[in-house]
C-alpha positions in Angstrom: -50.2 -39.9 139.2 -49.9 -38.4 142.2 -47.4 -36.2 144.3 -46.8 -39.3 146.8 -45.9 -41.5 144.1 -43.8 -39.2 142.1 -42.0 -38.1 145.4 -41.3 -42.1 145.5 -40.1 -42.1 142.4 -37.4 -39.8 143.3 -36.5 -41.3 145.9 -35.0 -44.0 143.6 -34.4 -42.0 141.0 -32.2 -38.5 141.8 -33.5 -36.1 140.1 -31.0 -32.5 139.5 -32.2 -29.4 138.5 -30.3 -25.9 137.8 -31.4 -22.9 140.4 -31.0 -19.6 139.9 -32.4 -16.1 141.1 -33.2 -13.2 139.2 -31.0 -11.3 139.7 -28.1 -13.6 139.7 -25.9 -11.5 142.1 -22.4 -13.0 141.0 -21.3 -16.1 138.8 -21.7 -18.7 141.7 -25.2 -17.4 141.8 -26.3 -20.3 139.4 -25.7 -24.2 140.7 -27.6 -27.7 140.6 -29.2 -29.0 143.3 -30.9 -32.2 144.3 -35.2 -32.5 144.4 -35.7 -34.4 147.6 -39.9 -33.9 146.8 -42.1 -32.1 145.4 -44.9 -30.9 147.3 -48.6 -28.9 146.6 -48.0 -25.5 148.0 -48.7 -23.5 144.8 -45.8 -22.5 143.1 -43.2 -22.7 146.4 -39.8 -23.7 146.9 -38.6 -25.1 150.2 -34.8 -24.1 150.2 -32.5 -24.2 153.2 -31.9 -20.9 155.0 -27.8 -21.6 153.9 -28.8 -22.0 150.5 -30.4 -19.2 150.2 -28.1 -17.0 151.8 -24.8 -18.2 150.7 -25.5 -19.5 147.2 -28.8 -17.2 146.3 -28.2 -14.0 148.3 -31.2 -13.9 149.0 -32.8 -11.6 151.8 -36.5 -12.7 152.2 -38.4 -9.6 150.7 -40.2 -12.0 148.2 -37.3 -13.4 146.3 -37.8 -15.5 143.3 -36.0 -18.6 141.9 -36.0 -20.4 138.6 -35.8 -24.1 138.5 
């Protein structure tokens, strides 16, 4: 099966997943978000620049999340 038609799938079927970064900088620093698709990049996640400021704390030197 491929990415297209698992990305379809979603699509119909919400998928939620818990995110976190290690560190967790404080106890909001854990929450459940939505997969809108998945994608072949190699181990990437495409996160909005508010989510990962404001919920992750994250500062772009090579930050890594857990899904």
């Amino acid at each position: 099966m491929g990415v297209r038609r698992i990305n379809q799938w979603i699509a119909e079927n919400p998928q939620r997943v818990l995110v976190s970064r290690s560190p967790i900088p404080f106890v909001g620093g854990v929450f459940v978000a939505n997969i809108k698709a998945l994608h072949e990049r190699g181990g990437q996640v495409v996160l909005s620049d508010e989510t990962v400021v404001k919920r992750l704390e994250g500062d772009w030197d090579g930050d890594a999340v857990q899904i």
